[in-house]
CHARMM-style PDB file with segment names, atoms N, HN, CA, C and O in Angstrom:
ATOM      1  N   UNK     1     -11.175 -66.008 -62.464  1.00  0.00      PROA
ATOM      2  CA  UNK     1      -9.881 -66.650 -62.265  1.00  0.00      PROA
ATOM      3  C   UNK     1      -9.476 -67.445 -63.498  1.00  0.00      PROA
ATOM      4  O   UNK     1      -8.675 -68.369 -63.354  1.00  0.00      PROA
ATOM      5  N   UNK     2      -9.854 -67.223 -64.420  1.00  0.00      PROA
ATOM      6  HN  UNK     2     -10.504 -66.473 -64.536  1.00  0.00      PROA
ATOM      7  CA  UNK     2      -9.577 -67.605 -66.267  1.00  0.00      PROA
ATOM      8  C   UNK     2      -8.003 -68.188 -66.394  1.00  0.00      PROA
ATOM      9  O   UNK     2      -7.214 -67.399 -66.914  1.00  0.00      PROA
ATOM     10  N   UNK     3      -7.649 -69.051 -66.114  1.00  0.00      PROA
ATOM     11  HN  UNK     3      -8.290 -69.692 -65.692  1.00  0.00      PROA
ATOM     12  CA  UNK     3      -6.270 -69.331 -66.337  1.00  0.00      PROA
ATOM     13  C   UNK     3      -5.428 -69.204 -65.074  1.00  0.00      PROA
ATOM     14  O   UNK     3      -4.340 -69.776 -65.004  1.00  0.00      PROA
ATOM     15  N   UNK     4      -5.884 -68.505 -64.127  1.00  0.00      PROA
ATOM     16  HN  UNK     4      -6.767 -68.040 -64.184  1.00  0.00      PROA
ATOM     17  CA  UNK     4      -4.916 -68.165 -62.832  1.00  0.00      PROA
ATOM     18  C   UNK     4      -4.369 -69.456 -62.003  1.00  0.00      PROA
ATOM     19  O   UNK     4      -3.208 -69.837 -61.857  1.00  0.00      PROA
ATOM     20  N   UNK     5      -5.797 -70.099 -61.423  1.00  0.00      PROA
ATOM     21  HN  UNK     5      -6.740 -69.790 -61.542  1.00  0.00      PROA
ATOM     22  CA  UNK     5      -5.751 -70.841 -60.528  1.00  0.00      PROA
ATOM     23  C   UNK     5      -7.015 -71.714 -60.703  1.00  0.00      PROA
ATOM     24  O   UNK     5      -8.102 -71.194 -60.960  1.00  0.00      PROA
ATOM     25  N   UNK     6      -6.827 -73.303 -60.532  1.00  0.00      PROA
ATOM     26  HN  UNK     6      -5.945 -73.724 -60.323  1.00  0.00      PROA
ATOM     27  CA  UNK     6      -7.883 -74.379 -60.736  1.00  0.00      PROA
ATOM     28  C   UNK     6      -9.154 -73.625 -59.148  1.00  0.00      PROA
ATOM     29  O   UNK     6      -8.820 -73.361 -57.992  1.00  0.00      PROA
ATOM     30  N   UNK     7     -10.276 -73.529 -59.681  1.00  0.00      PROA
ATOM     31  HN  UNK     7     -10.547 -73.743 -60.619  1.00  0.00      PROA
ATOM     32  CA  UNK     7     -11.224 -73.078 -58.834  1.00  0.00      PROA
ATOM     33  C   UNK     7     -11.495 -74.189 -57.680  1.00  0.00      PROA
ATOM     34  O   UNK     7     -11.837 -73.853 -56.547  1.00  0.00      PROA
ATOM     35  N   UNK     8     -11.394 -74.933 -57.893  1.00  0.00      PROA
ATOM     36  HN  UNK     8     -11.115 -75.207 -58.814  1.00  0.00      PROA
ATOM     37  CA  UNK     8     -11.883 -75.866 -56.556  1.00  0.00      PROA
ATOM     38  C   UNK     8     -10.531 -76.673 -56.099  1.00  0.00      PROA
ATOM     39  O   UNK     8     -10.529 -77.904 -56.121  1.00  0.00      PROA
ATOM     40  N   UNK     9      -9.391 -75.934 -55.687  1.00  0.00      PROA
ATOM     41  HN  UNK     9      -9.392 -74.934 -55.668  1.00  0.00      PROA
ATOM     42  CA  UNK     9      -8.288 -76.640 -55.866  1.00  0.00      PROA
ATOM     43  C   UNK     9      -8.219 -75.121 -55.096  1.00  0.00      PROA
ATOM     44  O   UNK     9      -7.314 -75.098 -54.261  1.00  0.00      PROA
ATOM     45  N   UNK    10      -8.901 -73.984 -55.187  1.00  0.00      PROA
ATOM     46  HN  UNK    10      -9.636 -74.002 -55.865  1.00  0.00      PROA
ATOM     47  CA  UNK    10      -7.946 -72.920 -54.592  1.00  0.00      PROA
ATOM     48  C   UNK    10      -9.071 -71.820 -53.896  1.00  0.00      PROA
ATOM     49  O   UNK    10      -9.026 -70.590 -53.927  1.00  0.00      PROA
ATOM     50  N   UNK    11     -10.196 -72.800 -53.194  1.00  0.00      PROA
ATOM     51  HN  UNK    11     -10.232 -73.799 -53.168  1.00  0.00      PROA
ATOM     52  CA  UNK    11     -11.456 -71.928 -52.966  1.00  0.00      PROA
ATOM     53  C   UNK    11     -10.876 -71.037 -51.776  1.00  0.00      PROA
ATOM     54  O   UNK    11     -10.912 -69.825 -51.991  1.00  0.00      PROA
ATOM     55  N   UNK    12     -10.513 -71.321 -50.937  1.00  0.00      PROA
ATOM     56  HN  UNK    12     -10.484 -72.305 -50.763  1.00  0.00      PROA
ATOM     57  CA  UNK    12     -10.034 -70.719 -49.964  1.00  0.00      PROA
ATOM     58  C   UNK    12      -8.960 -69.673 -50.166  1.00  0.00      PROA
ATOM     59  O   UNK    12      -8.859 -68.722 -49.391  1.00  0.00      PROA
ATOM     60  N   UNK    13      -8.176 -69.838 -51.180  1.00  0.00      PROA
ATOM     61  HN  UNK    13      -8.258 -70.610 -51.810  1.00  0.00      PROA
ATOM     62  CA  UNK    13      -7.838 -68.463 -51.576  1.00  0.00      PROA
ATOM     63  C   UNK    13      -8.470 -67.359 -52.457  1.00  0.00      PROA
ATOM     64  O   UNK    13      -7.833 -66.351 -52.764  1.00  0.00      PROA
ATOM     65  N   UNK    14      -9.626 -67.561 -52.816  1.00  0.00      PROA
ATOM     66  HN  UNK    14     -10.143 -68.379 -52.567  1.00  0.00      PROA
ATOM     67  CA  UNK    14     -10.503 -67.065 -53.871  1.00  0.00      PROA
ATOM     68  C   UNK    14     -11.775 -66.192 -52.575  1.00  0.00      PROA
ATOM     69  O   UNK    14     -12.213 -65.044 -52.494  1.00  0.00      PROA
ATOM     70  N   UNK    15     -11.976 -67.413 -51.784  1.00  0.00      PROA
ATOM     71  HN  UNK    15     -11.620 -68.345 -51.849  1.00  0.00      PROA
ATOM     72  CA  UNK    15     -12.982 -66.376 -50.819  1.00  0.00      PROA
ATOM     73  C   UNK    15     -11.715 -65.219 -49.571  1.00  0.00      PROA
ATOM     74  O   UNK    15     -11.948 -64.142 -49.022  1.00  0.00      PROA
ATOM     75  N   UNK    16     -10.437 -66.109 -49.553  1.00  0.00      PROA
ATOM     76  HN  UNK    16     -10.247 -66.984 -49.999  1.00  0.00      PROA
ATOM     77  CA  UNK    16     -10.256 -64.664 -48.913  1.00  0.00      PROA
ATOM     78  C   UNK    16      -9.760 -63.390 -49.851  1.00  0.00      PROA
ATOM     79  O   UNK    16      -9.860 -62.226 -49.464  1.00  0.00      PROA
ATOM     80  N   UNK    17      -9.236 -63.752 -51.074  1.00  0.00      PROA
ATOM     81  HN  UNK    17      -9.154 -64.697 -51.388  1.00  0.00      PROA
ATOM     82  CA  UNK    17      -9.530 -62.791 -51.816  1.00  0.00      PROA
ATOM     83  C   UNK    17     -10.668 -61.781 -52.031  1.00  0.00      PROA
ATOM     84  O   UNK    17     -10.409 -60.601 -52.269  1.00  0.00      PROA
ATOM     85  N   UNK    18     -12.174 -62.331 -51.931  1.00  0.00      PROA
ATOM     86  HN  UNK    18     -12.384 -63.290 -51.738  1.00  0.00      PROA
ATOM     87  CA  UNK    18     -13.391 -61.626 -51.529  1.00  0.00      PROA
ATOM     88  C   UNK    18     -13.493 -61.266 -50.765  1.00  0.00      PROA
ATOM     89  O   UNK    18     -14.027 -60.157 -50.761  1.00  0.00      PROA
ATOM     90  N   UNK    19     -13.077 -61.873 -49.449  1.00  0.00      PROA
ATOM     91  HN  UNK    19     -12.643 -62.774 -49.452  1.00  0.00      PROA
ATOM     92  CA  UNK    19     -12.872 -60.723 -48.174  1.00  0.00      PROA
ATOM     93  C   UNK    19     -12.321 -59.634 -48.079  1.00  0.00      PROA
ATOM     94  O   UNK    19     -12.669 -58.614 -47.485  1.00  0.00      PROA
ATOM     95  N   UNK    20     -11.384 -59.878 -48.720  1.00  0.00      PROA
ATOM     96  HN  UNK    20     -11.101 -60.706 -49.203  1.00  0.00      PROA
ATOM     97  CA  UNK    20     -10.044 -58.219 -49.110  1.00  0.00      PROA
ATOM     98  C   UNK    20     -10.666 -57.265 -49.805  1.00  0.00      PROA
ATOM     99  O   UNK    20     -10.527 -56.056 -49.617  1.00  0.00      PROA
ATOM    100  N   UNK    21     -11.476 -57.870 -50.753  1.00  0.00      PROA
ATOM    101  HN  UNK    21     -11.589 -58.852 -50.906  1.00  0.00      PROA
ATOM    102  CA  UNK    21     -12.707 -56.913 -51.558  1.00  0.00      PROA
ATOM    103  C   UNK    21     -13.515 -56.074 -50.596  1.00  0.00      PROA
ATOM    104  O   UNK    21     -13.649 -54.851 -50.552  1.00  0.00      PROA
ATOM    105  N   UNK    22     -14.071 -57.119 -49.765  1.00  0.00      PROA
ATOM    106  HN  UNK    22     -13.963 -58.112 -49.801  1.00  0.00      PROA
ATOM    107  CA  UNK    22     -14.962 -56.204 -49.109  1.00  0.00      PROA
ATOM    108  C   UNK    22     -14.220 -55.270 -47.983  1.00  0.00      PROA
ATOM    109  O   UNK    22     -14.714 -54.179 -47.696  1.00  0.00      PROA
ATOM    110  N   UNK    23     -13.127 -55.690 -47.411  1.00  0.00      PROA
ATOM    111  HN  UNK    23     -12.725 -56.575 -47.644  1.00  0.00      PROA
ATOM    112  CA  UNK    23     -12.457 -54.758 -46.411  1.00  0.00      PROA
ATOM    113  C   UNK    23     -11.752 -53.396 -47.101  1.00  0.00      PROA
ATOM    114  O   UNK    23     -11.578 -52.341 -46.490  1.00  0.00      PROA
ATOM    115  N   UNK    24     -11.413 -53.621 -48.388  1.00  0.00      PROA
ATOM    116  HN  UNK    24     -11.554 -54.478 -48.884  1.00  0.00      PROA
ATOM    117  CA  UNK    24     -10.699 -52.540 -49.367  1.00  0.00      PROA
ATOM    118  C   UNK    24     -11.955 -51.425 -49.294  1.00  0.00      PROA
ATOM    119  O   UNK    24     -12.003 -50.288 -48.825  1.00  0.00      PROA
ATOM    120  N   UNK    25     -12.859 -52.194 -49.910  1.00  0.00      PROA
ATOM    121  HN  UNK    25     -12.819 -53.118 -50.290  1.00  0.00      PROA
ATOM    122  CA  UNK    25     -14.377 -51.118 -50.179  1.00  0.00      PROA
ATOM    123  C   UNK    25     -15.054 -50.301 -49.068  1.00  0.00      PROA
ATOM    124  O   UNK    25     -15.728 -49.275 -49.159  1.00  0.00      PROA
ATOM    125  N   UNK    26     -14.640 -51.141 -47.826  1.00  0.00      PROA
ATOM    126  HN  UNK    26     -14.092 -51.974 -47.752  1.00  0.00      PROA
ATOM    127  CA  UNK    26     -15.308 -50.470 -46.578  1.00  0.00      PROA
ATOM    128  C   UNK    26     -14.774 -49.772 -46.024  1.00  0.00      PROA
ATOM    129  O   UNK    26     -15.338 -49.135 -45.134  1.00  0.00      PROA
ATOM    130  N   UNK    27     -13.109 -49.554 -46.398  1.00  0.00      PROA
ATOM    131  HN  UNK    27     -12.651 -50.072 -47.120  1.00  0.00      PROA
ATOM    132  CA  UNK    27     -11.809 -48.724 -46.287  1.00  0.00      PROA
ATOM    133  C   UNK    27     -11.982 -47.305 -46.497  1.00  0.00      PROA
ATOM    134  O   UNK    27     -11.931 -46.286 -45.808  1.00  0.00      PROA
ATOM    135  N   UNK    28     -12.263 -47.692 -48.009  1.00  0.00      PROA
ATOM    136  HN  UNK    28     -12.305 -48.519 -48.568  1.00  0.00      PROA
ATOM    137  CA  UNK    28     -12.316 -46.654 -49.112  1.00  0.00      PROA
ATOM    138  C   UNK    28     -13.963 -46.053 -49.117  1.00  0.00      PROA
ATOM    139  O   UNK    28     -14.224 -45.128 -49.886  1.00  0.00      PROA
ATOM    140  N   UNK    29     -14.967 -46.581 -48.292  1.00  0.00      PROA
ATOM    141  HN  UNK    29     -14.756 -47.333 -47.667  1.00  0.00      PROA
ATOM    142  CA  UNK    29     -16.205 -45.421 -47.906  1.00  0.00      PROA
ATOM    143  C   UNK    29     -15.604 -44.893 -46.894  1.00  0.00      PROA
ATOM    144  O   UNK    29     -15.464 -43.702 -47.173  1.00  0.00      PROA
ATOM    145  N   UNK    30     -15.013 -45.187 -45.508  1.00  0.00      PROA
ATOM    146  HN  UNK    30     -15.127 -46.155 -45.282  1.00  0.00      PROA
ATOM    147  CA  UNK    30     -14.474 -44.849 -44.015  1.00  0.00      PROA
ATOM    148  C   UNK    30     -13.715 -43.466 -44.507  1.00  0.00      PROA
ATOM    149  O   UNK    30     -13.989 -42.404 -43.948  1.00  0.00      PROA
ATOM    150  N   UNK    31     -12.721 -43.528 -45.611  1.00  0.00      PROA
ATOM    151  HN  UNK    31     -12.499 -44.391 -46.065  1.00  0.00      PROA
ATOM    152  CA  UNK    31     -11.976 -42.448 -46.079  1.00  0.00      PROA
ATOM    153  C   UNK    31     -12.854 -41.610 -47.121  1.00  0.00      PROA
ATOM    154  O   UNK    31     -12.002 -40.945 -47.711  1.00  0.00      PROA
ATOM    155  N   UNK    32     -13.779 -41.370 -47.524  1.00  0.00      PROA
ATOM    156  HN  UNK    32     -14.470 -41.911 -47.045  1.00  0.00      PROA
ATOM    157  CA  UNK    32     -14.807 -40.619 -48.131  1.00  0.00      PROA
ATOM    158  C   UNK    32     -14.383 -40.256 -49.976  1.00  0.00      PROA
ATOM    159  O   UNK    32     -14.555 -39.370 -50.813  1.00  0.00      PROA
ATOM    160  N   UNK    33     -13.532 -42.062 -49.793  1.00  0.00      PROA
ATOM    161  HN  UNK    33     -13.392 -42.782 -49.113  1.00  0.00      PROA
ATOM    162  CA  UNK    33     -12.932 -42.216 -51.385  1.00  0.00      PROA
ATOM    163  C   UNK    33     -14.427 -42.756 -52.397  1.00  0.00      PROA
ATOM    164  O   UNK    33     -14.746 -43.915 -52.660  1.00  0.00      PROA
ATOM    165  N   UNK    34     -15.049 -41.631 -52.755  1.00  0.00      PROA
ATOM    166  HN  UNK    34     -14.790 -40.689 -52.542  1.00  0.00      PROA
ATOM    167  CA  UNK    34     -16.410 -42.312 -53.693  1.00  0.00      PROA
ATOM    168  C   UNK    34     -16.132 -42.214 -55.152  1.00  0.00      PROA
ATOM    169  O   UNK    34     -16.975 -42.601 -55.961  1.00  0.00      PROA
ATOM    170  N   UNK    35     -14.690 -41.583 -55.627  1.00  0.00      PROA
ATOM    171  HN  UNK    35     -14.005 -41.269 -54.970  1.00  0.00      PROA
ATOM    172  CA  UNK    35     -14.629 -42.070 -56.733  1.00  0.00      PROA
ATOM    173  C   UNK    35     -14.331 -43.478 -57.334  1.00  0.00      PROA
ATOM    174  O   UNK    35     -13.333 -44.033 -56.875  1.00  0.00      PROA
ATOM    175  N   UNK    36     -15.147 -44.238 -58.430  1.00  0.00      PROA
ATOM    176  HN  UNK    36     -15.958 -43.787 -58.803  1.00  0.00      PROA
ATOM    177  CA  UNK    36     -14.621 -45.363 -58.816  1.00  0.00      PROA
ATOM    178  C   UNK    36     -13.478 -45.761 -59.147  1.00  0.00      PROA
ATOM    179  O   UNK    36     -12.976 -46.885 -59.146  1.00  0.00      PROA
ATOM    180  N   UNK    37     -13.131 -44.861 -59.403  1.00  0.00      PROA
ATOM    181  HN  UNK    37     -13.539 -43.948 -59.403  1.00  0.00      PROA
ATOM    182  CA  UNK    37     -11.645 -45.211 -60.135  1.00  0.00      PROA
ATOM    183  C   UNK    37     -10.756 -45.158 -59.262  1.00  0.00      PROA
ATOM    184  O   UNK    37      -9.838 -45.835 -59.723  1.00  0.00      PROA
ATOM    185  N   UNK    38     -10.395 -44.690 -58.073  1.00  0.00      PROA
ATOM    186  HN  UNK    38     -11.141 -44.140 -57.697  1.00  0.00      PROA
ATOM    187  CA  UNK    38      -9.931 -44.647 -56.970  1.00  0.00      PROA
ATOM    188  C   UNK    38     -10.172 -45.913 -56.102  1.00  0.00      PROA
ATOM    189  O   UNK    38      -9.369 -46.314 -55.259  1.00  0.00      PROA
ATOM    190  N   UNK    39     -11.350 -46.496 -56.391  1.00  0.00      PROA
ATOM    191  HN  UNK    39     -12.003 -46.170 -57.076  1.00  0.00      PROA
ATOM    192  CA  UNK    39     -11.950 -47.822 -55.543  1.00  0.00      PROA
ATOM    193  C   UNK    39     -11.326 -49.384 -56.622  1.00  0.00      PROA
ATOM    194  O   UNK    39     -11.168 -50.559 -56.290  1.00  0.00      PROA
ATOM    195  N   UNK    40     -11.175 -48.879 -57.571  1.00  0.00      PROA
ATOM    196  HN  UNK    40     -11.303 -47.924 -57.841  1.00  0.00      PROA
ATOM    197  CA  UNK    40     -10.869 -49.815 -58.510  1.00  0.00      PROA
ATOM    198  C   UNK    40      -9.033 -49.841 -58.391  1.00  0.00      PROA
ATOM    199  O   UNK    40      -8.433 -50.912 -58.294  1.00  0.00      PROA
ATOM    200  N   UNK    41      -8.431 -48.708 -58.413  1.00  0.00      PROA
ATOM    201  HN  UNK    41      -8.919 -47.839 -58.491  1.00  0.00      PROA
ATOM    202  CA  UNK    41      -6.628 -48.807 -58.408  1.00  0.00      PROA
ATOM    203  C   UNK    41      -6.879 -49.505 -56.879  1.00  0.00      PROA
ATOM    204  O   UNK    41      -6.398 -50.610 -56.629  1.00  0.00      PROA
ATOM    205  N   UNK    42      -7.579 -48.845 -56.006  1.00  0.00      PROA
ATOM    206  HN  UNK    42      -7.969 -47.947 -56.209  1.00  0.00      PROA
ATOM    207  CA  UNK    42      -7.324 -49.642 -54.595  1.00  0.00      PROA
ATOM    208  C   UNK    42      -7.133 -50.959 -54.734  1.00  0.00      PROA
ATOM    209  O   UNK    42      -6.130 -51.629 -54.493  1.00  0.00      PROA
ATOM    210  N   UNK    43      -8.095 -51.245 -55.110  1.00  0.00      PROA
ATOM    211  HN  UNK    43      -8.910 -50.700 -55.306  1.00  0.00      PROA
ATOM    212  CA  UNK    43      -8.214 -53.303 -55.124  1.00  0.00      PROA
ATOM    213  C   UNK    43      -7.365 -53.574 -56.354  1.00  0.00      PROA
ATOM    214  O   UNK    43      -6.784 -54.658 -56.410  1.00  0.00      PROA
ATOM    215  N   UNK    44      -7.235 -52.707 -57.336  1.00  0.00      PROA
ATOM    216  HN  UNK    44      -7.708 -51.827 -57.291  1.00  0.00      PROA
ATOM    217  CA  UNK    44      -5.952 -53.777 -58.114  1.00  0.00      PROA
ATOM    218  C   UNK    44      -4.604 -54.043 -57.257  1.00  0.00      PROA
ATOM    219  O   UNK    44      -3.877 -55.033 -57.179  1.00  0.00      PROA
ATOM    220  N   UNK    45      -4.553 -52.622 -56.574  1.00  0.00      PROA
ATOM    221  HN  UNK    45      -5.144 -51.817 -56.637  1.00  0.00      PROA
ATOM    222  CA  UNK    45      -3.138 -52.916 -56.324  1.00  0.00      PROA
ATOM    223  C   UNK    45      -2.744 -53.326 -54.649  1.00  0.00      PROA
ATOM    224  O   UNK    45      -1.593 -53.360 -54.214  1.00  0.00      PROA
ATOM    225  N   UNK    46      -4.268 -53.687 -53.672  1.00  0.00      PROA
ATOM    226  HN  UNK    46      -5.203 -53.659 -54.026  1.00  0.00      PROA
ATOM    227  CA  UNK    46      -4.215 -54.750 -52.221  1.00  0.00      PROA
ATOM    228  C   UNK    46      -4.357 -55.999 -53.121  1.00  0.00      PROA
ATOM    229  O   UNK    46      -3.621 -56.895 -52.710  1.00  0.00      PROA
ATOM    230  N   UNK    47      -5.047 -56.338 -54.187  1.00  0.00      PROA
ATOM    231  HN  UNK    47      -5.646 -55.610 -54.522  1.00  0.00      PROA
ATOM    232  CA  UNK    47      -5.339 -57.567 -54.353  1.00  0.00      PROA
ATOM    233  C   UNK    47      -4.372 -58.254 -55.358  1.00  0.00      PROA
ATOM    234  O   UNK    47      -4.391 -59.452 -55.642  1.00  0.00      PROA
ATOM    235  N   UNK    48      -3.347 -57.117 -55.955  1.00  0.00      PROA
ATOM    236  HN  UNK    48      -3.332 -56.144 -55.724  1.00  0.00      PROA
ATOM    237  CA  UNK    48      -2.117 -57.593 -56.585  1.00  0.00      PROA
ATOM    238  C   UNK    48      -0.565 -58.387 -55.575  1.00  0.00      PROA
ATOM    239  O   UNK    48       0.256 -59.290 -55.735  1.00  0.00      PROA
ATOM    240  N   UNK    49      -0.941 -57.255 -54.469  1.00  0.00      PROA
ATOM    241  HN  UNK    49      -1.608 -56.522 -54.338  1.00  0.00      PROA
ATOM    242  CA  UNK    49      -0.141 -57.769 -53.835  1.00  0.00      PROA
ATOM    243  C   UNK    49      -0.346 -58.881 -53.069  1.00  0.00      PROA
ATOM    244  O   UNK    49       0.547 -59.721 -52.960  1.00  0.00      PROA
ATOM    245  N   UNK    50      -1.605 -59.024 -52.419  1.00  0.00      PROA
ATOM    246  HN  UNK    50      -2.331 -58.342 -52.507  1.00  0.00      PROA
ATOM    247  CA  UNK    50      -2.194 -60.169 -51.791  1.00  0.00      PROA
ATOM    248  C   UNK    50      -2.068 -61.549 -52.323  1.00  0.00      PROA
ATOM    249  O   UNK    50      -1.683 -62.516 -51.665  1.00  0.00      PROA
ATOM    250  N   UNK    51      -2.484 -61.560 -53.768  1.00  0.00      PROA
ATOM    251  HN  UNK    51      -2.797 -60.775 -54.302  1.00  0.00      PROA
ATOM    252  CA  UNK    51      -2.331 -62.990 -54.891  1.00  0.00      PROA
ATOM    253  C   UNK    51      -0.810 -63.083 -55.409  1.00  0.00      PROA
ATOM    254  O   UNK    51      -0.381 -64.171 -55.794  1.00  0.00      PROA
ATOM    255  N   UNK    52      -0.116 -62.099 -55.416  1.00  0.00      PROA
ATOM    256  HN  UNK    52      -0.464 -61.216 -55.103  1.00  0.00      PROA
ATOM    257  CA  UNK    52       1.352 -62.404 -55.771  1.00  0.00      PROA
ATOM    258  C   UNK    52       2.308 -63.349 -54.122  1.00  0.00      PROA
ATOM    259  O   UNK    52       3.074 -64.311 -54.165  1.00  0.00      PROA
ATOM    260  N   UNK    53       1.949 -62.764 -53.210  1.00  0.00      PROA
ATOM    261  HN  UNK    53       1.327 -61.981 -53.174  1.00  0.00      PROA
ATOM    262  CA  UNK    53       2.421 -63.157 -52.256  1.00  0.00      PROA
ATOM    263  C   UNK    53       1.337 -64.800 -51.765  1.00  0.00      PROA
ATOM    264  O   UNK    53       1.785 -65.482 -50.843  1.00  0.00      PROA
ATOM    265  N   UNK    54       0.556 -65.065 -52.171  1.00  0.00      PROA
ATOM    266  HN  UNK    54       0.192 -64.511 -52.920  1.00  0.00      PROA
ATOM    267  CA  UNK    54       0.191 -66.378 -51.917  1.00  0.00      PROA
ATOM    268  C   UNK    54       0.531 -67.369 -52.887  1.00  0.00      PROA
ATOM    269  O   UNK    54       0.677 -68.546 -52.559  1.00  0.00      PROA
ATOM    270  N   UNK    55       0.725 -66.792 -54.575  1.00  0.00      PROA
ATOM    271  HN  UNK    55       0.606 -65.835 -54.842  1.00  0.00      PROA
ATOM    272  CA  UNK    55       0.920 -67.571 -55.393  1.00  0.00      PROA
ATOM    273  C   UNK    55       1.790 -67.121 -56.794  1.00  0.00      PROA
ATOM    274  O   UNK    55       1.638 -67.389 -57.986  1.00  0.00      PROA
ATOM    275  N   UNK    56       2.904 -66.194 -55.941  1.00  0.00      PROA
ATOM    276  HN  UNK    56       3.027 -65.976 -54.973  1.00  0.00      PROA
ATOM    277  CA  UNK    56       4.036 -66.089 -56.966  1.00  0.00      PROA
ATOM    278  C   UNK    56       3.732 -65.801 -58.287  1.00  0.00      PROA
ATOM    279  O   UNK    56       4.652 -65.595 -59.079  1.00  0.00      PROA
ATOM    280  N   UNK    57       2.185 -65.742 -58.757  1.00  0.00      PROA
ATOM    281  HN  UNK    57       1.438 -65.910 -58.114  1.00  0.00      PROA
ATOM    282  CA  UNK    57       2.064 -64.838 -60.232  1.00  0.00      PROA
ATOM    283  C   UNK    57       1.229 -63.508 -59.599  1.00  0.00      PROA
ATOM    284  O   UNK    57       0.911 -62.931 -58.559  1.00  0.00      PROA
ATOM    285  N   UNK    58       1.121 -63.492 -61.276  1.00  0.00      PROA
ATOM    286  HN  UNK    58       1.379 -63.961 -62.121  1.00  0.00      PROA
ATOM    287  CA  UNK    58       0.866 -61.810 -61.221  1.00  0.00      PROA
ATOM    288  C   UNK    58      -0.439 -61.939 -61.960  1.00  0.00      PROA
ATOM    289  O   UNK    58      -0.270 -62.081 -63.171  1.00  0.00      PROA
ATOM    290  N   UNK    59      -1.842 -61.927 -61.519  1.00  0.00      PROA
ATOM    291  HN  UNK    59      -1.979 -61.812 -60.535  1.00  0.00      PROA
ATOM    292  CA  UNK    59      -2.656 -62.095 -62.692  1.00  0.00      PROA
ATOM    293  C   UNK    59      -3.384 -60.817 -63.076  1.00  0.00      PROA
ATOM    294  O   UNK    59      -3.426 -59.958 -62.196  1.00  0.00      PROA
ATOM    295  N   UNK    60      -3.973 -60.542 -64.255  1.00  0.00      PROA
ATOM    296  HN  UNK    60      -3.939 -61.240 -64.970  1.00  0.00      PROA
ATOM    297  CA  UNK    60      -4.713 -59.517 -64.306  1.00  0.00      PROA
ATOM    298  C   UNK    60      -6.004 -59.519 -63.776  1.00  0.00      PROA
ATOM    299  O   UNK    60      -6.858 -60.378 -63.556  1.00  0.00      PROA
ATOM    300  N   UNK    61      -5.844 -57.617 -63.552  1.00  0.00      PROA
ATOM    301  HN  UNK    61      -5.151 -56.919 -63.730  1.00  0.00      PROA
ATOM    302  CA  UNK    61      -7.353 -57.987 -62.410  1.00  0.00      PROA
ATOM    303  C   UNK    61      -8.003 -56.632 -62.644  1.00  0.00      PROA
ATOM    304  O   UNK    61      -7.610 -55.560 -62.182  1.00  0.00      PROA
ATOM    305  N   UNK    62      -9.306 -56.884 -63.616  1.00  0.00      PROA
ATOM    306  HN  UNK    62      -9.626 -57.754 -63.991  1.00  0.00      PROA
ATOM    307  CA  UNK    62     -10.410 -56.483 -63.998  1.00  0.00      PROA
ATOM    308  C   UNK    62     -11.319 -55.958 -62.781  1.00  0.00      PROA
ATOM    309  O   UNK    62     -12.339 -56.636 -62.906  1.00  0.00      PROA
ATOM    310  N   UNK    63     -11.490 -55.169 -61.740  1.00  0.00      PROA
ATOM    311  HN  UNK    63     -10.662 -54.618 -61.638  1.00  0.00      PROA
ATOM    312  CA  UNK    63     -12.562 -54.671 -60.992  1.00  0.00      PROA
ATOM    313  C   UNK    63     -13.800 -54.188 -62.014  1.00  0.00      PROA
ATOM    314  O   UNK    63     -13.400 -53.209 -62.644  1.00  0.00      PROA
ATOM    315  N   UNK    64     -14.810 -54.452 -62.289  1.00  0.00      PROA
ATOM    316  HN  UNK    64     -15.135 -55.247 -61.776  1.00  0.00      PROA
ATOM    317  CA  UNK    64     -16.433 -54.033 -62.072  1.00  0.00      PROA
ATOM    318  C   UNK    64     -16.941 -53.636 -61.156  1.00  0.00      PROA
ATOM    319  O   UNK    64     -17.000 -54.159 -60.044  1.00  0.00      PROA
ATOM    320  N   UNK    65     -17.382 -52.635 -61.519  1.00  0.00      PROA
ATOM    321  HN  UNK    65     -17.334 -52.210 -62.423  1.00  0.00      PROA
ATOM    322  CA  UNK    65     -18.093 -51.746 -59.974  1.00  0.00      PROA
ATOM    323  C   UNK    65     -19.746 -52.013 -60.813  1.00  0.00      PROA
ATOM    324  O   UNK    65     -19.754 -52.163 -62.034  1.00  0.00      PROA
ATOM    325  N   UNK    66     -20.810 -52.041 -60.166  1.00  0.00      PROA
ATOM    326  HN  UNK    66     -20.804 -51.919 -59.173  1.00  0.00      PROA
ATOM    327  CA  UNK    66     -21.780 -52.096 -60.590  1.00  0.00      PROA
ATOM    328  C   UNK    66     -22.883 -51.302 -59.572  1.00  0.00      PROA
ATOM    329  O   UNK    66     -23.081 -51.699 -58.423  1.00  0.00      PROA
ATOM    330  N   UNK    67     -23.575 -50.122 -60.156  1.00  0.00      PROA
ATOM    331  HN  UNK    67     -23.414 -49.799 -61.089  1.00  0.00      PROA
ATOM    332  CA  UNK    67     -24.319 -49.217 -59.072  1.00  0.00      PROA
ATOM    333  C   UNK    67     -25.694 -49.833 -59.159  1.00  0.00      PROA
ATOM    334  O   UNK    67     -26.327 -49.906 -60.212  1.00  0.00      PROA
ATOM    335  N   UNK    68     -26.180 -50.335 -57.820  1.00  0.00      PROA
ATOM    336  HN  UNK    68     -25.666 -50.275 -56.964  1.00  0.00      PROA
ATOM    337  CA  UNK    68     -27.645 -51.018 -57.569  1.00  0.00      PROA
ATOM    338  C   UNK    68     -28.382 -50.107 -57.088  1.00  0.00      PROA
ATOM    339  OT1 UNK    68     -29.555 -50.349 -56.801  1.00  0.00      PROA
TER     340      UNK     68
END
């Protein structure tokens, strides 16, 4: 959140932002979407709209997928 929003001033929009993460991702296995790049436009563009509509900017948004 580099410039977006003061972190402890906006935790509660930051963890439900992580929630949306995880409901996007569990979306996108349910629909048998296993490409990354497909999992990555998903969450730019639920989690673009999600943070524009709570806080009127537009920030950039970097997804990392990381395979464990």
């Amino acid at each position: 959140s580099r410039g977006f929003v003061y972190v402890r001033e906006s935790e509660t929009l930051i963890a439900q932002a992580g929630k949306m993460v995880n409901e996007i991702i569990l979306k996108c296995m349910e629909d048998d979407a296993i490409e990354w790049s497909t999992i990555k436009q998903n969450i730019r563009d639920y989690l673009n709209q999600f943070l524009f509509e709570q806080t009127k900017r537009r920030p950039m948004i970097l997804p990392i997928i990381m395979e464990v």
